[in-house]
N, C-alpha and C positions, 0 to 999 in steps of 0.2 A: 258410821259403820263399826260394825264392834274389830275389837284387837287380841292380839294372842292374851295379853293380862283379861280382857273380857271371859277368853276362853276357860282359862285359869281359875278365876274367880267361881267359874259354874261348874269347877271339878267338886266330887262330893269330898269330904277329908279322907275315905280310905285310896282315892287314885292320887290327891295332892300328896300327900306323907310317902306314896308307893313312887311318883314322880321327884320327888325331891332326893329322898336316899338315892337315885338311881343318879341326880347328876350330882351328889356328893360325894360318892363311892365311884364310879367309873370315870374315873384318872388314869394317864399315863401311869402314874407311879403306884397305884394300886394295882393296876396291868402287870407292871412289871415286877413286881413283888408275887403275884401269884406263879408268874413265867419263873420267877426265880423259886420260888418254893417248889414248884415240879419239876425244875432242874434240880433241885438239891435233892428229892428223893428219889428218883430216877436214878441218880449217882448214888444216893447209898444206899437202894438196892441192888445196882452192880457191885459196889464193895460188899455188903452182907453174902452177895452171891460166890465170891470169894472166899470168905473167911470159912464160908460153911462148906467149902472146900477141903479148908483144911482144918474142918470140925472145930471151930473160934465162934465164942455163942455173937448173934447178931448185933448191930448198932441199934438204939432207937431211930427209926424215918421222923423225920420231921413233920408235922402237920401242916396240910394243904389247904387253905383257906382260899374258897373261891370266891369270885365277884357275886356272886348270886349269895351264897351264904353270908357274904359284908352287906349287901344290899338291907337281906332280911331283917339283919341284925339292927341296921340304920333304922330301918322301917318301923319295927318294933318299939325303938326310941322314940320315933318321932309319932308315933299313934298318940302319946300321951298329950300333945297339944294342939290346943284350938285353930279351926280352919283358920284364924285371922293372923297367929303366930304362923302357919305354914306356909300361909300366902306370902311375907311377910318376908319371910327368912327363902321362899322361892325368889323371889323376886332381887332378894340381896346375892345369891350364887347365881343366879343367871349373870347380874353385872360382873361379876368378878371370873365369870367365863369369860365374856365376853372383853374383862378388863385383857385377859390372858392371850386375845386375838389382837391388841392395842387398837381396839375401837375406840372413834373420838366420840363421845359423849358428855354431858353435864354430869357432873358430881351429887345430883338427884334429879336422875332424869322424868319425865311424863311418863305416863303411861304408853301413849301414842310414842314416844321416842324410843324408849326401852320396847317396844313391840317392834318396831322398826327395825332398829339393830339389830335386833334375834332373828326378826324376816331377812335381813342384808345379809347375815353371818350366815343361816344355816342354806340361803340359798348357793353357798357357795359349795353345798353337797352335792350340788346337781349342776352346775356352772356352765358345764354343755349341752341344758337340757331346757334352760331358764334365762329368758331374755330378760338383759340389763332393763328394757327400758319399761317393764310393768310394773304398775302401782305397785304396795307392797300388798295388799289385799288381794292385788293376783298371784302377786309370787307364792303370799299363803296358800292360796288355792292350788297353785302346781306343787308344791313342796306335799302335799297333803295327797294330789294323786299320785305323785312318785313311789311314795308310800304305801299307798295303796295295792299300787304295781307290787313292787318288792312283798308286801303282804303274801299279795295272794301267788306270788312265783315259791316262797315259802312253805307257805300250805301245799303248792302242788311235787314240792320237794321232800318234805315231810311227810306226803300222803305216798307219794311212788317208794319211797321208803320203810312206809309201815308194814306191822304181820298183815295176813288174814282179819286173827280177832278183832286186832286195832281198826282196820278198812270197816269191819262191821259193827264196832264201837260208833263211828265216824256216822254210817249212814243210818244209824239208830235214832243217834244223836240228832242228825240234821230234823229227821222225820219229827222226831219231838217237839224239835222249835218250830218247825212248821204245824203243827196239831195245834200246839199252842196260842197263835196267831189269831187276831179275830177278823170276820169275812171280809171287811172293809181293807184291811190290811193284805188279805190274800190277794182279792180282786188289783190291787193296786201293785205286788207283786210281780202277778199274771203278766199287767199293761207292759211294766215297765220290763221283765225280760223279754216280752210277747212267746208266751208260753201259754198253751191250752190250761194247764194245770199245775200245780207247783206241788213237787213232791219232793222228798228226801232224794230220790235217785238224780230229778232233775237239778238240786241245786249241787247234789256233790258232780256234774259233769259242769256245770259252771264254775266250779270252784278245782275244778284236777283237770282242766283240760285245758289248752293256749288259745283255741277259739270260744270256748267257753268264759276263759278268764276278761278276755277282751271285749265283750258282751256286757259281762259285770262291769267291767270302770265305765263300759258308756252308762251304763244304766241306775250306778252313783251317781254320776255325774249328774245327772238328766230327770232322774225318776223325781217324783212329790215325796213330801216330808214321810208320809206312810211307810211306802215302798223303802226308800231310806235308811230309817231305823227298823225295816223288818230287813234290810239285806244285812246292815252293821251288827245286828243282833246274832242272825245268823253266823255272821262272820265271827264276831267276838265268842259265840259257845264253843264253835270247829277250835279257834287256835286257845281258849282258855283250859274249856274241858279235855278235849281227846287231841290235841297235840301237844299239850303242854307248855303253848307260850303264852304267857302273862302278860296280857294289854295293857297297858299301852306302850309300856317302859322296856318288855325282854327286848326288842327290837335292837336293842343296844349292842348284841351278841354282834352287829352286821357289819359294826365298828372296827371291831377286832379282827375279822376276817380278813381286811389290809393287814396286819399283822402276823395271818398264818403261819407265814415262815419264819416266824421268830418265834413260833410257841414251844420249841423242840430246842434240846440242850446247842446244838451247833449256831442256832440263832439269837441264842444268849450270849454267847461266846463273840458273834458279831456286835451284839448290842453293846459291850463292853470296849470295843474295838472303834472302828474307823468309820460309823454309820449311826453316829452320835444325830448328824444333822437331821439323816431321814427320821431319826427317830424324834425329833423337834415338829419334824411335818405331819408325822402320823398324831402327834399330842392336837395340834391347829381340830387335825382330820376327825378324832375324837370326839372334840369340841364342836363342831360342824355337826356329824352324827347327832348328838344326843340335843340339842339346840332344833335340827332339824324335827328328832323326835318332838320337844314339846310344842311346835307349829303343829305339828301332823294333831298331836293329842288336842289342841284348843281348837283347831279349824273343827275335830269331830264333834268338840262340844256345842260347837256354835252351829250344829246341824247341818255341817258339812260342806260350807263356803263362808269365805266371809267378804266375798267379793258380793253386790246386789245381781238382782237378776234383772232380766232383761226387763217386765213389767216395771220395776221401779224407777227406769230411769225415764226421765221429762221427755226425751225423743221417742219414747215406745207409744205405738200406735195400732191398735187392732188393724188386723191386715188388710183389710179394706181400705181404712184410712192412711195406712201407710203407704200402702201401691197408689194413692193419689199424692200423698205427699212425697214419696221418693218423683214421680212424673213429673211435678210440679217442682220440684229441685233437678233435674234432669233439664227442663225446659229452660230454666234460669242458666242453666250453666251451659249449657248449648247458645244462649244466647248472650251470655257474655265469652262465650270462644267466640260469634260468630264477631262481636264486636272486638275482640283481640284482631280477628283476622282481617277487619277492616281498619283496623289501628297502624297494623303489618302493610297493607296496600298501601292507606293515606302516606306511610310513609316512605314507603318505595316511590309512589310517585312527586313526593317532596323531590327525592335523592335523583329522580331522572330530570326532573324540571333542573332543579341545582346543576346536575351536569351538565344539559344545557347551555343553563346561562357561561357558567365556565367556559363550554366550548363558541359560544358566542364573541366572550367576551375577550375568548384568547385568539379568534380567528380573524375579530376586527383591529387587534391589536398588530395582528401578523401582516395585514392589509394595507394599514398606515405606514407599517414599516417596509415593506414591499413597494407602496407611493413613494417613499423616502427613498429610499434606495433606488431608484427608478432615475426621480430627480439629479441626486448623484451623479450616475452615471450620463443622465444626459446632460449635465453641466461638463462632466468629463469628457463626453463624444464631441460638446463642443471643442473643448478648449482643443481634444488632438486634432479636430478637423482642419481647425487654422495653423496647429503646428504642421500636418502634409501638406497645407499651403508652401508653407516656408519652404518645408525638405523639398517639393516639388521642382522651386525656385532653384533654391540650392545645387539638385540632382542635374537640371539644365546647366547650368551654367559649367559644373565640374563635368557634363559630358563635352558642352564646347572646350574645354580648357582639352579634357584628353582627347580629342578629334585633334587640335591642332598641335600636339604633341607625338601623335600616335607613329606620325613617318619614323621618328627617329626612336624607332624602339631600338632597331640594331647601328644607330649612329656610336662611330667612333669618337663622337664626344661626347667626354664624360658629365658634362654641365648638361646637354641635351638628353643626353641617356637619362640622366636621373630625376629632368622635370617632368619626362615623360614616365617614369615609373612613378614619380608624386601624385602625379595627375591621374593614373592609372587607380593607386589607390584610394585617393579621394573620390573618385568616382563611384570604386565598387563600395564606400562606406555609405555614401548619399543613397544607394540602392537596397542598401541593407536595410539602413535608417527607415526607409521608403516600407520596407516589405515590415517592418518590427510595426508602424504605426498603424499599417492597416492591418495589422493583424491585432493591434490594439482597438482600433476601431470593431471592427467585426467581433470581438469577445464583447466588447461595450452595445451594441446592436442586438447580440443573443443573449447575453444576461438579462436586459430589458424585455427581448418579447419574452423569458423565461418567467422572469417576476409578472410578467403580465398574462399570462397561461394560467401561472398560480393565484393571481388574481381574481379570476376569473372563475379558478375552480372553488376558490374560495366561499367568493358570494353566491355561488351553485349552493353550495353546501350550506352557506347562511340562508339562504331561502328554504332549504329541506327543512333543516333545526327549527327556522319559522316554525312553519307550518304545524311541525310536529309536534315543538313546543305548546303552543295554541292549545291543538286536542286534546296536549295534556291539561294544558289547564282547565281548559272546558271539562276532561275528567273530574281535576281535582275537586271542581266547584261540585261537581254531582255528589261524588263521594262525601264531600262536608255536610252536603242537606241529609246524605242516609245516614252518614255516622252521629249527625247531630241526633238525626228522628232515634235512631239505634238505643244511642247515650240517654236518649230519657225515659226509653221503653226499659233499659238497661237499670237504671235510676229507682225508679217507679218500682221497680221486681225484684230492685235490692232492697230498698226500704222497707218492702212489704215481707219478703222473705229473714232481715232483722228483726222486724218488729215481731213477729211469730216466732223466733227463736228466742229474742230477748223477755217475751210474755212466759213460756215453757222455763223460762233457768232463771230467771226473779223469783218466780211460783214454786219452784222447788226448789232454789237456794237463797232460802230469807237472809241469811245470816250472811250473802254477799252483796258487798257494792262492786259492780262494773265500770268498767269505764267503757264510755258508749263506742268506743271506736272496735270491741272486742267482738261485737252480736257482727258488723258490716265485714270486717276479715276474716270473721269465720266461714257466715255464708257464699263470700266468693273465696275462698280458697278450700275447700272441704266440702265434701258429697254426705248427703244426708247418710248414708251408711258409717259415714266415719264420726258422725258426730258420739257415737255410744263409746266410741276409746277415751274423747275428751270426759264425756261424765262421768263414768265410771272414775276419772281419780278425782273429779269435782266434789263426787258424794265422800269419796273419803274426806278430803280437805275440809268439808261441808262440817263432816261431822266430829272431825275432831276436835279434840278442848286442847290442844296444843297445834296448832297448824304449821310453826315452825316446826317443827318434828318433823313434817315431811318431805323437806325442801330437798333438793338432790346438790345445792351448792356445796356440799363438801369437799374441801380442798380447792372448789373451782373459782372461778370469778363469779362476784355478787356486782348487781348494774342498779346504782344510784340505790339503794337498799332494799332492791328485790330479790326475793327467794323466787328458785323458779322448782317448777317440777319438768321431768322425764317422759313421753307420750311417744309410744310408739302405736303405728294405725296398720292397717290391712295394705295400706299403699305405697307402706317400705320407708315414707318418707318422715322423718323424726320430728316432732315437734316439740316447742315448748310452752309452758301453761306458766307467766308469770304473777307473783302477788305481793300483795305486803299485809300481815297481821294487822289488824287492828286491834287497839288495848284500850279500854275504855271509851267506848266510843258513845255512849250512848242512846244509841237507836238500835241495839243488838248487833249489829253490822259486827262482826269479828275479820273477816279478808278483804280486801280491797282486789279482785282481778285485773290486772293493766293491760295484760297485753295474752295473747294466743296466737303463737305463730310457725310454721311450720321453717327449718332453720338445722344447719345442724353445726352452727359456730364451735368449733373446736376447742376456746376459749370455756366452756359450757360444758365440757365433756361429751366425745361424741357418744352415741346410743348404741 
């Protein structure tokens, strides 16, 4: 695909030489050297205004040297040499602009590089207007209708502006170039505003009106090569002849217009002062500006894109053929969702079978230990049973002992008295003893039939899980025979739907080897409608004679020594295009593709 130095090279020598002076002459410090010259006579024509006050002959004003009269004068220099010198010596102050933004670059960079950095810098005119993640062949393309935009808000600005005479210099003018035009050219015209008739009246409401103007960029945009250069013709006589801006290069004026407030003595005064930085920013800003201008100027030579159209790339398909092949990529992808969503079953019901067995395996564990403790306790129930034997024993005899002590509770002997309160107390101990073990017993008796309730409830429940278990499995097995038939219908309509994409992008990018695993990931992760974001930077890559050039790992991380590129799609979701150059390889092979994956590794820079 051609590049802004393509564009360059197909300037004729009076717009190269008009182009050149314009980014040799339009500096900061030629800025402010004229800012300072019209501060300085400004000031001394208030001092002259003075002195002739008090009848004091005047000072000489200093001479005012505009950008435009530096330009001319550059211009005029540079007529006298050969388009090869101009190219030549453009291409040497482009780097040394761009040295000026501390671009990383080679110290003789490619063509393709040096286009590149000029797309990267000047896209940062427009920063909220232009996504990070387009080729640079698209960001020329946006840079070029921004432009466009700004054009023609100018002309409508200049035109609301002008006399009478001037308004009917204007649609004299148009009428002319329209006269001028041959039928093939009108006719295509007509198509592309969809307008009965093209006349002078009608293109000046296209070009001085905000619904008018907006008609025109679809219709740059959009129209055939005809239509095209009859609209930029048009366009080019309106701002050359009868408004007086100089294509391609006045445009620079729009630079300085950040600068408004500093073109008046108070804003010198500041420049001199505390606002040194912004005045660093506005120079970057400059640079930006007029970098942007020579995108704008090479995308018009290259016929007004430099991005392919839709016909050229390998996925374009007459519409017929396409509404079968989007259907037929619809069905694949339908039918690998439907086999995700039996991937998603198979393995939910893995995870209920699993749970199962867990609770099986934790309810028989609880079972055993339930038996055990059961045991326990009826080892225990024995051993108290024969200790209440004992106490039983026991409890008789200390009631005989206190029966036959019991007369002498109030005997005045103190030997009797007190065998009888012995015997009293042993007795009520024997009864305590008595009442502590069967209450022993009876807790030993209801823990048992407890643990044997829960027993019970237990293997209730292990027979449910049975059961339940079972039908899953019997599930499971069903679902293995669909997901397997699924996995080859699956299979079968991947391979098929690879090998028709890998036939389409060999055929139209000889100059790549693939690696085979890139045609299978594509097709199942991307809708045929997204495949034209991938080609579109393919064809760039394809065709440049530098392909390192366009790699986005700047500053970022590089993987095993692959360059990768930037891919942004309709579906938000960012992708990457990796490769490796090939040098010498050959069989003409120049890229090696390894990998295309949609990703948005932060490691990578996000998009």
């Amino acid at each position: 695909m051609p590049n802004i130095i393509d564009g360059i090279n197909k300037m004729d020598k009076e717009q190269l030489s008009a182009q050149l002076a314009t980014l040799k002459i339009v500096t900061m410090s030629n800025v402010l050297s004229e800012m300072k010259q019209k501060t300085s006579k400004k000031a001394t024509q208030l001092f002259n205004g003075v002195r002739r006050l008090f009848d004091v002959a005047p000072v000489k004003e200093p001479n005012v040297v505009s950008l435009d009269k530096r330009i001319a004068d550059c211009k005029s220099k540079l007529d006298c040499k050969t388009r090869e010198e101009l190219i030549h010596e453009t291409r040497a102050v482009l780097q040394e602009k761009l040295k000026a933004l501390s671009v990383s670059m080679n110290n003789e960079p490619s063509d393709d590089e040096l286009s590149i950095c000029v797309i990267e810098a000047a896209s940062k005119n427009f920063k909220k207007e232009i996504n990070t993640g387009l080729s640079p062949s698209q960001k020329a393309d946006a840079i070029y209708q921004r432009y466009n935009e700004r054009l023609i808000a100018q002309t409508q600005k200049k035109y609301a502006h002008a006399t009478q005479e001037e308004k009917e210099k204007i649609n004299k003018q148009l009428q002319e170039e329209i006269d001028a035009m041959n039928d093939e050219q009108r006719e295509e015209l007509k198509k592309a505003l969809r307008v009965d008739e093209v006349t002078g009246e009608t293109m000046k409401k296209f070009l001085t009106t905000s619904a008018g103007a907006s008609t025109l960029l679809v219709a740059l945009n959009l129209s055939g090569f005809g239509a095209f250069m009859a609209l930029t013709t048009i366009m080019h006589a309106v701002f050359t002849t009868t408004l007086g801006i100089t294509l391609p290069f006045a445009v620079y004026t729009s630079a300085t217009t950040v600068l408004s407030f500093f073109l008046g003595p108070a804003g010198w005064i500041i420049f001199a002062g505390a606002e040194l930085v912004m005045l660093n920013n506005n120079s970057n800003k400059i640079i930006y500006e007029l970098l942007a201008q020579v995108v704008w100027a090479s995308v018009l030579e290259c016929g007004g894109r430099l991005t392919p159209k839709d016909d050229m790339l390998p996925s374009w398909m007459p519409e017929e053929q396409r509404q079968i092949a989007m259907s037929n990529n619809r069905e694949f992808m339908e039918l690998q969702k439907k086999y995700d969503v039996l991937i998603g079953e198979a393995e939910t019901l893995k995870d209920k079978i699993c749970k199962f067995d867990n609770l099986q395996q934790a309810r028989e564990a609880e079972i055993l230990s339930l038996k055990e403790k059961i045991k326990n306790k009826e080892q225990q129930l024995e051993k108290a049973t024969e200790n209440m034997e004992q106490l039983e024993n026991g409890l008789s005899k200390a009631k005989q002992e206190f029966e036959q002590y019991k007369r002498y509770s109030d005997s005045e002997n103190d030997d009797l008295r007190q065998k009888y309160t012995e015997a009293q107390k042993n007795y009520q101990n024997a009864e305590k003893k008595i009442k502590n073990k069967q209450n022993e017993i009876n807790s030993l008796k209801k823990s048992n039939k407890d643990s044997e309730d829960m027993i019970l409830m237990y293997e209730d429940e292990l027979a449910r899980v049975g059961k339940e278990k079972q039908l899953l499995e019997t599930e499971k097995e069903q679902m293995k025979v669909v997901l397997e038939h699924t996995k080859e219908k699956l299979d079968v309509a991947e391979l098929k739907e690879a090998k028709k994409l890998q036939e389409r992008w060999e055929a139209a990018y000889k100059r790549f080897e693939f690696d085979s695993k890139v045609f299978k990931y594509v097709v199942k992760n991307y809708q045929f409608n997204e495949y034209g974001y991938i080609e579109r930077h393919m064809i760039e890559l394809h065709e440049a004679k530098d392909p390192a050039a366009l790699r986005s790992n700047r500053g970022k991380m590089a993987v095993s020594g692959k360059l990768h590129l930037e891919i942004s799609s309709s579906s938000g979701v960012p992708s990457r295009l990796f490769y490796i150059p090939l040098k010498n390889s050959g069989n003409g092979k120049t890229v090696k593709i390894t990998d295309i994956v949609k990703h948005n590794d932060s490691r990578y820079g996000k998009i």
